[in-house]
C-alpha positions as CSV (number, residue, x, y, z in Angstrom):
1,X,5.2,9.5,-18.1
2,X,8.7,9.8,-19.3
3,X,11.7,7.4,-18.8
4,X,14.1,9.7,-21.0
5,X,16.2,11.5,-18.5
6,X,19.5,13.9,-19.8
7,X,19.1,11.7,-23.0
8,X,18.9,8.7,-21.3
9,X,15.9,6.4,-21.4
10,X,15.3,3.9,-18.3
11,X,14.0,0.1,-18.5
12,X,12.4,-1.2,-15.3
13,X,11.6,-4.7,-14.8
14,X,10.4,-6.3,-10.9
15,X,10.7,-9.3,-9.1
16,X,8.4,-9.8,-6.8
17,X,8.7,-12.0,-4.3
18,X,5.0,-12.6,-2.2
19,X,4.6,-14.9,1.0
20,X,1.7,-17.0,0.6
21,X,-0.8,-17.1,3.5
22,X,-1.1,-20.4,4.2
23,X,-1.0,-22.1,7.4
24,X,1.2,-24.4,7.2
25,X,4.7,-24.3,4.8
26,X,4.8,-25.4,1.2
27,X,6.4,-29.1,1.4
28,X,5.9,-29.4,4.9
29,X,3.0,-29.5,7.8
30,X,5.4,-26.9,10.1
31,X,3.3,-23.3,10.8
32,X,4.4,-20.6,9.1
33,X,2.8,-18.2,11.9
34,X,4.5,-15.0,12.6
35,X,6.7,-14.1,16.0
36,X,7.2,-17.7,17.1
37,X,10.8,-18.0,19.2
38,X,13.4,-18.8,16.5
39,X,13.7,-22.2,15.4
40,X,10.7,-23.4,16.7
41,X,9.2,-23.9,13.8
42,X,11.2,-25.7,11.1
43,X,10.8,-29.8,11.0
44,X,13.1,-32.5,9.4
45,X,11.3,-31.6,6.3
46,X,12.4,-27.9,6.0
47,X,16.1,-29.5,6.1
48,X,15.7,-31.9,4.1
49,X,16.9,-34.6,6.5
50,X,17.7,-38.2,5.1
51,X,14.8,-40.3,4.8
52,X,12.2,-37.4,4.8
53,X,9.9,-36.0,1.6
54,X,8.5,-33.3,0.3
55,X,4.9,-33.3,0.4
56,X,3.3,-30.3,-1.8
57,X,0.8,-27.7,-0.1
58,X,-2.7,-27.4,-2.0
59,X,-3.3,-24.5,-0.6
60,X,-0.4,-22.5,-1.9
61,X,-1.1,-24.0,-5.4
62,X,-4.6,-22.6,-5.6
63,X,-3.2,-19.0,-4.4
64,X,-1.1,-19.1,-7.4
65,X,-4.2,-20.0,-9.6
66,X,-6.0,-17.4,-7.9
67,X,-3.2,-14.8,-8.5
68,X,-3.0,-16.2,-12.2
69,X,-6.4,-15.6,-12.8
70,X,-6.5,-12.1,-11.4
71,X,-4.1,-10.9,-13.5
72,X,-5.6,-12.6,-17.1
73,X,-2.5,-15.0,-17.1
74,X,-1.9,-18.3,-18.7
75,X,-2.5,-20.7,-16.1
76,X,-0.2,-23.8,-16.8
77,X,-2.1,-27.3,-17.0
78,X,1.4,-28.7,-16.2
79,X,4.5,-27.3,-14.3
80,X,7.2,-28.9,-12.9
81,X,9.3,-27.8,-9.5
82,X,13.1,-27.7,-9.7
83,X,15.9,-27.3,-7.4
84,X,18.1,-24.0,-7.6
85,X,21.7,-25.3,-6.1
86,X,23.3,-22.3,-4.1
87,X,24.8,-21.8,-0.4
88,X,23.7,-19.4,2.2
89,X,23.9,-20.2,5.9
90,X,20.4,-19.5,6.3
91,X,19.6,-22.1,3.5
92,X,20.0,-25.9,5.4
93,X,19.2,-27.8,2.3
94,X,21.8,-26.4,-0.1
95,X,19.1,-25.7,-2.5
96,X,15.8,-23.7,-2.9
97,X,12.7,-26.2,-4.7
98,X,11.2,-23.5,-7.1
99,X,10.2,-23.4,-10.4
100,X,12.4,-22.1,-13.7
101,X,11.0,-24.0,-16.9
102,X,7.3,-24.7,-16.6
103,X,6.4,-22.4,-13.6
104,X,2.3,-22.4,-13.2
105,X,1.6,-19.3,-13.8
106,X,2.5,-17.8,-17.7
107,X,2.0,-14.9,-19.0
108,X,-0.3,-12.0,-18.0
109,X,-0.5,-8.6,-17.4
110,X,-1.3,-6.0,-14.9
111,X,-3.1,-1.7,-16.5
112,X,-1.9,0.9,-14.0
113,X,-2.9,4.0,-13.7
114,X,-0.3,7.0,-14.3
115,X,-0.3,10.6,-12.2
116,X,-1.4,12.4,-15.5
117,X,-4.5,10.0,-15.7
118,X,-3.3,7.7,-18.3
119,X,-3.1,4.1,-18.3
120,X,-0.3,1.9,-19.0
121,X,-0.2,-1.9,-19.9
122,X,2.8,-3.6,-17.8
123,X,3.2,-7.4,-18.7
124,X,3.8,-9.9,-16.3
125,X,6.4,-13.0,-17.7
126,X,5.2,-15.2,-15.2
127,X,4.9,-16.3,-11.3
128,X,6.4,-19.0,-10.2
129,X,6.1,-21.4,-6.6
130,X,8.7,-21.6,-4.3
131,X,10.2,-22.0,-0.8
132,X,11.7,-19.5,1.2
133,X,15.1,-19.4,2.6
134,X,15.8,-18.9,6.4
135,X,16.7,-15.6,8.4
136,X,20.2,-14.5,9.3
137,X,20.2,-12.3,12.5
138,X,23.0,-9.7,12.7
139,X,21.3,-7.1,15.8
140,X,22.0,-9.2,19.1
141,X,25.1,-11.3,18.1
142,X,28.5,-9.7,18.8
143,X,30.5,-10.4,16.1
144,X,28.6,-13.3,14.5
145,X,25.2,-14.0,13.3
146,X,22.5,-16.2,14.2
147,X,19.8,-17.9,11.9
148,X,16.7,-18.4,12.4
149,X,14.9,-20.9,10.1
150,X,11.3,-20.8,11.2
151,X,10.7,-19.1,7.6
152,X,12.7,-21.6,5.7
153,X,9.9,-23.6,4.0
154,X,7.6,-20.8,3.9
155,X,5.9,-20.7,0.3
156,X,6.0,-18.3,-1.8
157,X,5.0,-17.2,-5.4
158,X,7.9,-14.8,-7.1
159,X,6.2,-12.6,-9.8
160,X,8.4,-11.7,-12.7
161,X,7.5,-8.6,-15.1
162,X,9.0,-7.6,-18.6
163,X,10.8,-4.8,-18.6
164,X,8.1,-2.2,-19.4
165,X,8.4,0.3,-16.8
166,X,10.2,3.5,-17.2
167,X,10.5,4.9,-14.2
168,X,10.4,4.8,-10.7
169,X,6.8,6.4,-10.5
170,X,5.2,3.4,-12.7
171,X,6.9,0.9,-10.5
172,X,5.4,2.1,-7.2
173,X,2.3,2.5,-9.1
174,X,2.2,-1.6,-10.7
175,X,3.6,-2.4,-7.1
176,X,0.6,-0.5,-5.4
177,X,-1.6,-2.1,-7.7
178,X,-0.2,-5.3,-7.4
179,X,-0.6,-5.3,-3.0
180,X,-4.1,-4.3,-3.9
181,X,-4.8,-7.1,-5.5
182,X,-2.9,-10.0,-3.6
183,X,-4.6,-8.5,-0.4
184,X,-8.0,-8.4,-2.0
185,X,-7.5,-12.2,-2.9
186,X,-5.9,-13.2,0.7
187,X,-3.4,-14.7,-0.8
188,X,-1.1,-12.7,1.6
189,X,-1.2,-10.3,4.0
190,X,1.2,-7.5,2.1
191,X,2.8,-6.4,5.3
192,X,5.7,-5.3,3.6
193,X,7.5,-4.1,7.1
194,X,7.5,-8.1,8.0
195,X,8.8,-9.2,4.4
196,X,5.6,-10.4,3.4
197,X,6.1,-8.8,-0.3
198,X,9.5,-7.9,-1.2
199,X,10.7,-6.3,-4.3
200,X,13.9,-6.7,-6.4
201,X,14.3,-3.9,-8.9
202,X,16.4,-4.7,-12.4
203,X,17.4,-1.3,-13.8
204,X,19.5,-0.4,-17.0
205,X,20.1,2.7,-18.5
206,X,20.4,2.9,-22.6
207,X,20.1,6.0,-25.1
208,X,16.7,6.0,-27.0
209,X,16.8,3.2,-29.4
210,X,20.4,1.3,-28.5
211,X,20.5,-2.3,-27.6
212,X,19.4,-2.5,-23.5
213,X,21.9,-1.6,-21.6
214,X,23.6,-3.7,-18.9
215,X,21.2,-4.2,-16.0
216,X,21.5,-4.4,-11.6
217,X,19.5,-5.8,-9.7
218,X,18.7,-3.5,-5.9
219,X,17.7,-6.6,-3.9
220,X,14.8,-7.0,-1.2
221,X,13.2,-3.8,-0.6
222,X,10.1,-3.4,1.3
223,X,8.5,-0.1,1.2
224,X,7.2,1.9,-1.9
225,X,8.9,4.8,-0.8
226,X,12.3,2.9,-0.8
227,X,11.9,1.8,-3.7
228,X,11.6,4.8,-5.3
229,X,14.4,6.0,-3.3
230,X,16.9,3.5,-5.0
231,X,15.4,3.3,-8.2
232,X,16.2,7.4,-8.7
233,X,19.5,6.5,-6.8
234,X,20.5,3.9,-8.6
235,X,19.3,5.9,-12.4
236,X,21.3,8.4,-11.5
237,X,24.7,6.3,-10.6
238,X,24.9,4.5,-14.0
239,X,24.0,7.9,-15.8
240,X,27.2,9.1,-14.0
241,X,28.8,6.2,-14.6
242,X,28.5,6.0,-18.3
243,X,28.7,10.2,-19.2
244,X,32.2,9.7,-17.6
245,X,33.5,7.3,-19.7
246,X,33.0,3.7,-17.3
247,X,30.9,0.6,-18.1
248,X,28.2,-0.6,-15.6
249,X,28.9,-4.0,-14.0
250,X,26.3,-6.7,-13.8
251,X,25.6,-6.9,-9.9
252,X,23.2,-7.3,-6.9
253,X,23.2,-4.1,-5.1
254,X,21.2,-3.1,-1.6
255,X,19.8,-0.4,-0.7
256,X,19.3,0.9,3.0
257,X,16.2,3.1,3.4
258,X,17.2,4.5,6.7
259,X,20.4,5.7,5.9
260,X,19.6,6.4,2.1
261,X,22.5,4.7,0.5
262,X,23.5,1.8,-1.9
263,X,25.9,-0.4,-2.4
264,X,27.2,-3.5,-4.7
265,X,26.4,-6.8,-3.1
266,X,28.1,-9.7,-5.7
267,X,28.2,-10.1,-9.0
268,X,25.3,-11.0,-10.7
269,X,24.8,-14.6,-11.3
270,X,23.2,-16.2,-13.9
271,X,20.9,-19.5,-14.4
272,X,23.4,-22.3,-15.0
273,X,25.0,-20.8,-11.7
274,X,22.6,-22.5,-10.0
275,X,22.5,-25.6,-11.4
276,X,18.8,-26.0,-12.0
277,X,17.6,-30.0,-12.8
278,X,14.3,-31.2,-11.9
279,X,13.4,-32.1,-8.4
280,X,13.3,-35.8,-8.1
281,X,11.5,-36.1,-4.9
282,X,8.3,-34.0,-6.6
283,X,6.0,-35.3,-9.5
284,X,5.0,-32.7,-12.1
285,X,1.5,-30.6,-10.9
286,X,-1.5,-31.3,-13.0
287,X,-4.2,-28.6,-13.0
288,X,-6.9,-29.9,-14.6
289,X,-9.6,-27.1,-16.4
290,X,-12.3,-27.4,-13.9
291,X,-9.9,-27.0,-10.7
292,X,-9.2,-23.3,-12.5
293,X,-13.0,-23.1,-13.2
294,X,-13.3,-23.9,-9.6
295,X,-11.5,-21.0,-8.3
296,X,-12.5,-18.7,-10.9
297,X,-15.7,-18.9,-9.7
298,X,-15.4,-18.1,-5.9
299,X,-12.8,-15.0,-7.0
300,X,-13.1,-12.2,-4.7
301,X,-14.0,-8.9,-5.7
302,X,-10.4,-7.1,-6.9
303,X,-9.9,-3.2,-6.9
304,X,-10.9,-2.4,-10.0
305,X,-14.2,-3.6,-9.2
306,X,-14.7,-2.4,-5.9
307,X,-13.7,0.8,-7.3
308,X,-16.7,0.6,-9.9
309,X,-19.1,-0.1,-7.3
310,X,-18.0,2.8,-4.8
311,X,-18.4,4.7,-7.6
312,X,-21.9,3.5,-8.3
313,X,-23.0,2.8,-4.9
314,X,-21.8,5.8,-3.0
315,X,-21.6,8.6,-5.8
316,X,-17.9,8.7,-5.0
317,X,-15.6,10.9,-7.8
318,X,-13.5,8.3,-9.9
319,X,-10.6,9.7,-8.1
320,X,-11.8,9.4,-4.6
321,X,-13.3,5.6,-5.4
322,X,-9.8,4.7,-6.7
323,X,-7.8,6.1,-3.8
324,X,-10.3,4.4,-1.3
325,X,-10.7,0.8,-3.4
326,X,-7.0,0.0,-4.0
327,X,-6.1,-0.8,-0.3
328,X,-8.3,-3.8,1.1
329,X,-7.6,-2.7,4.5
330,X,-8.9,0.7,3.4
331,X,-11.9,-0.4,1.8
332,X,-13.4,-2.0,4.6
333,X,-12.2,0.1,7.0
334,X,-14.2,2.9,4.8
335,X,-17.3,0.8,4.2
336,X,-17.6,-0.1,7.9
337,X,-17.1,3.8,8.6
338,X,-19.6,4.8,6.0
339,X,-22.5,2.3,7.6
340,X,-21.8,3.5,11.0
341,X,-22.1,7.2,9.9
342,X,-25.0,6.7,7.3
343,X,-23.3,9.0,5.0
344,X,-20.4,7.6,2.3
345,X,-19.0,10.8,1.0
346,X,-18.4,12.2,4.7
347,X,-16.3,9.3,5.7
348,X,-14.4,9.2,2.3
349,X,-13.7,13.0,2.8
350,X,-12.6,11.9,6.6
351,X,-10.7,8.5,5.7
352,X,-8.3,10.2,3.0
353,X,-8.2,13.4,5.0
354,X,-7.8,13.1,8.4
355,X,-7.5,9.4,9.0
356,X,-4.6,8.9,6.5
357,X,-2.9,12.6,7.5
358,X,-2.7,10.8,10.9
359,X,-1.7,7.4,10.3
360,X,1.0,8.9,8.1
361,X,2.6,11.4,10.6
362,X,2.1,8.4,13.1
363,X,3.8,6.0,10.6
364,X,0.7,3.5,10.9
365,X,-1.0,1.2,8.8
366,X,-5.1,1.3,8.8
367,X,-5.2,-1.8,10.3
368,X,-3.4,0.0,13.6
369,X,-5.4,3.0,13.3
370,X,-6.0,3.8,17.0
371,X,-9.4,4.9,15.7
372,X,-12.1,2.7,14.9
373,X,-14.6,2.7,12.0
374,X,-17.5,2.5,14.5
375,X,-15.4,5.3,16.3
376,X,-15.5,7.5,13.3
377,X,-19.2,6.5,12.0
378,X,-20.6,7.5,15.5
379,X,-18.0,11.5,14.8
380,X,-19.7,11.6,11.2
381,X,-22.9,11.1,13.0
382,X,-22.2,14.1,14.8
383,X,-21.2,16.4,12.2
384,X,-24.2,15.3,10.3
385,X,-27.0,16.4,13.1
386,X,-24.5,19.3,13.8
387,X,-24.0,18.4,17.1
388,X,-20.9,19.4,16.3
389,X,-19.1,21.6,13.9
390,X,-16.1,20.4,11.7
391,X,-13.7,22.3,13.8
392,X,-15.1,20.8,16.8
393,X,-14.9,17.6,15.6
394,X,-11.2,17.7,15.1
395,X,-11.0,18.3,19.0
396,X,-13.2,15.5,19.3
397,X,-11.3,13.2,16.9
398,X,-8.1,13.9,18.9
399,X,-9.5,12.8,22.2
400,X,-10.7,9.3,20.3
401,X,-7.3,8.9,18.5
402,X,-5.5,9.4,22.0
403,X,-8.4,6.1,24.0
404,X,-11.8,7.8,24.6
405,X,-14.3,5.6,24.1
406,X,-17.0,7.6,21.8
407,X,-18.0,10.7,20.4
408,X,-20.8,11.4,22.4
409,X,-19.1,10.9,25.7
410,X,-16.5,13.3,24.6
411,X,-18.9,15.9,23.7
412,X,-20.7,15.3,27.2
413,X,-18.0,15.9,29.1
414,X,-16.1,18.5,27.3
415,X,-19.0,20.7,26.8
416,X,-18.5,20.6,23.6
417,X,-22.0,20.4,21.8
418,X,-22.5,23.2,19.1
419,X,-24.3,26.0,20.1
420,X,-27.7,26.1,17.7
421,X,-29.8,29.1,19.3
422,X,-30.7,32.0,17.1
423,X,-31.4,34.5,19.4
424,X,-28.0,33.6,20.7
425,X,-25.9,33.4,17.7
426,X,-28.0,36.6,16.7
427,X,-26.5,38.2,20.4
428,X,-23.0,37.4,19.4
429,X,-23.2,38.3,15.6
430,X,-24.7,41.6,16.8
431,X,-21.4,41.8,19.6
432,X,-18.9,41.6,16.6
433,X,-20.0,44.2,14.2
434,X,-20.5,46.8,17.2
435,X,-17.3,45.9,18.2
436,X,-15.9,46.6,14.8
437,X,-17.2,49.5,13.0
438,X,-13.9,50.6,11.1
439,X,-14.1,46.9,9.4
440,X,-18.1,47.0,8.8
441,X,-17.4,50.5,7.0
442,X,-14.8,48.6,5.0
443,X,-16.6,45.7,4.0
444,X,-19.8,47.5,2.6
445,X,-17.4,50.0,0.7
446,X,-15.9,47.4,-0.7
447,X,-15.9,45.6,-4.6
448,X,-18.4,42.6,-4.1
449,X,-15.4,40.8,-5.2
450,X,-13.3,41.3,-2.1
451,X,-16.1,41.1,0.2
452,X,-15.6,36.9,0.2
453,X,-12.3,37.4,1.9
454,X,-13.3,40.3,4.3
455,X,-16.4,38.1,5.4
456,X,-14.1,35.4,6.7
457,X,-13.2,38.1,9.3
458,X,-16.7,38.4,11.1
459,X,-16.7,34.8,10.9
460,X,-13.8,34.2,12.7
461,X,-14.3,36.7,14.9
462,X,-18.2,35.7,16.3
463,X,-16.8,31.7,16.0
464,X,-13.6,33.1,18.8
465,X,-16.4,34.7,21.0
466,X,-18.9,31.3,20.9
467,X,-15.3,29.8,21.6
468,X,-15.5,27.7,18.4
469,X,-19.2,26.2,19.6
470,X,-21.4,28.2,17.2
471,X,-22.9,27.1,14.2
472,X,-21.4,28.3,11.3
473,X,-24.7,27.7,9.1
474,X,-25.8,29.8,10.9
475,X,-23.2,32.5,11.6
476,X,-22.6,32.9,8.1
477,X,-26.5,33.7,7.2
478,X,-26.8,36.1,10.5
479,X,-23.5,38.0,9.6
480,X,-24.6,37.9,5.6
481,X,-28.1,39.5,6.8
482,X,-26.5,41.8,9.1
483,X,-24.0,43.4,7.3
484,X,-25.9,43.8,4.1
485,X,-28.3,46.0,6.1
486,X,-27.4,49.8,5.9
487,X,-27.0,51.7,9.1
């Protein structure tokens, strides 16, 4: 895809910052479990009280091998954890341990795929360990704010990228891929509506070929579709900006999805802002060869893969596989599906059509589809035996998205089971052409190439009499026999 727009050309680079699922925080043994009461979950160590120190979480370090790994990246046999100085009420220490010279994970890179089918190489500069900061609250306090510091501690890894993409299409497809991939490794969860993966876009403006341009930085959005949002809003503001005549200012902007607007945050600090200097109170980490090995080993299978083997395993299109692989939560959710129906290419038509039609209107994750896959498996089942027909099994999917139990018990007691007789279908096939001679007359007269269209009329019209219970195998042979027969 392009990144040239009115003669301008667009450079994309991401920060991305990922909350490690680890059960405890990354210098401390306080939970990092969601929804606790504010407060109730940050120890002497998340302050950094006198007297206490930091001990370093193992777990965390292996996600960030593990993430390393996926992504073909130098992993760093040595890296060192530093303290970035700054103040923010919701920061007690003063400072934020991270890392900025030696950070474990070097360079790597991430192929995404493109709308028009190609593929595009973005490189990532590195990830990095760190701790997360606290939480002000602004909704219940009357002018003031609270803080909440039960994250503060939490670790994290923050994924840096060069600036390769050009526009705001590639980055929600690398940040797409990217979920798919830390959520296939369960190295987080990826709930971006909890702050679990949050994104800070840097975006300049230059004409094709000048030096890159002067860059902001939109801060902390967590949604793909609102950061695609800013990223066209904030492209189109420096545009502006420079065709009449200003200069863009380095600055951390926000964006607010609801109400679709931006604004300018602070100026845009720099690195010796922040006083960086090595944390005393942590030894450098040593990752030996065979730890790496280790991990390597016991990987996961990662989207890429599970989209080969869909492909493979279930005769699934490319396109379908992909769109069904890339979400972990839709994978399984899929694969459970499939088994229960006994037939792959049903649920995948089901999954990406109706499912996801639904959980989008309902604004709903898989994971809180009111649906189950066992739910679904036992609909397929269904359509399969033709029990049911596909338009009946819509009515029957509505009952089970709105709490009944099963398929079968729906069908039971709605009366709903397809109606399969011959002789009968032959009665009501037999009904609708006697009812409607003019369009009989019309049909047979008619170029064979029309008659498609026309034929849907009969079919409509003996599937309204059977009141939507016939089977339309069957209609459509009994009406194709019937109406090719002269009077």
């Amino acid at each position: 895809m392009s990144g040239t727009i009115s003669g301008w050309e667009i450079v994309i680079g991401l920060e991305v910052h990922l909350q490690l699922a680890t059960r405890s925080k990354l210098f401390s043994g306080a939970a990092t479990a969601f929804g606790a009461e504010p407060n109730t979950q940050a120890c002497a160590i998340d302050l950094a009280l006198p007297g206490t120190l930091p001990v370093l979480n193992r777990a965390a370090v292996e996600m960030a091998i593990r993430f390393g790994l996926a992504v073909d990246a130098e992993i760093s046999p040595v890296s060192v954890f530093e303290r970035k100085n700054y103040f923010y009420p919701d920061l007690p220490k003063g400072y934020q341990t991270t890392q900025l010279a030696r950070p474990i994970v070097g360079p790597g890179h991430l192929d995404i795929e493109l709308a028009d089918g190609s593929a595009k190489r973005v490189r990532i500069h590195h990830a990095h360990l760190e701790e997360d900061a606290g939480k002000s609250l602004h909704e219940d306090f009357h002018g003031l704010s609270g803080i909440d510091l039960n994250r503060a501690g939490t670790p994290l890894i923050e994924i840096v990228t060069e600036p390769d993409l050009a526009n705001a299409e590639e980055a929600v497809a690398f940040a797409r891929k990217l979920h798919g991939i830390v959520t296939a490794l369960g190295i987080s969860d990826g709930d971006l509506s909890q702050g679990s993966m949050r994104f800070d876009v840097n975006i300049s403006v230059r004409r094709p070929g000048a030096p890159l341009g002067t860059r902001t930085e939109t801060k902390n959005l967590n949604s793909f579709r609102f950061m695609e949002r800013a990223i066209h809003k904030e492209v189109a503001r420096q545009i502006d900006v420079l065709e009449s005549g200003g200069r863009i200012v380095q600055e951390t902007r926000l964006y607010d999805g609801d109400s679709d607007t931006a604004r300018a945050m602070r100026s845009k600090e720099e690195a010796n802002d922040y006083r960086y200097f090595p944390c005393p109170d942590l030894l450098p980490l040593h990752v030996d060869t065979a730890w790496i090995e280790r991990l390597r080993a016991t990987q996961p299978e990662l989207p890429d893969a599970r989209r080969a083997r869909f492909a493979a395993d279930y005769g699934l299109s490319d396109y379908d596989a992909g769109q069904l692989a890339g979400d972990t939560a839709t994978a399984h959710y899929f694969e459970a599906a499939a088994q229960a129906a006994g037939d792959a290419k049903l649920a995948a038509k089901w999954v990406m059509g109706e499912i996801a039609a639904r959980l989008n209107s309902a604004d709903l994750d898989i994971a809180r589809c009111p649906v189950t896959p066992a739910q679904l498996g036992g609909l397929l089942r269904r359509i399969g035996d033709r029990t049911i027909s596909n338009a009946i099994a819509r009515q029957v999917f509505d009952a089970l998205w709105n709490g009944a139990a099963d398929a079968d018990t729906v069908i039971e007691q709605q009366g709903l089971r397809q109606v399969s007789d011959s002789g009968a279908i032959a009665a009501l096939v037999d009904q609708v052409i006697a009812a409607n001679p003019r369009q009989v007359a019309d049909y047979r007269a008619a170029p064979e190439a029309k008659q498609p269209k026309m034929f849907g009329f009969f079919v409509g019209q003996v599937m309204k009499a059977s009141g939507g219970k016939a089977d339309p195998r069957q209609v459509n042979e009994l009406l194709a026999e019937r109406l090719a027969r002269p009077d």
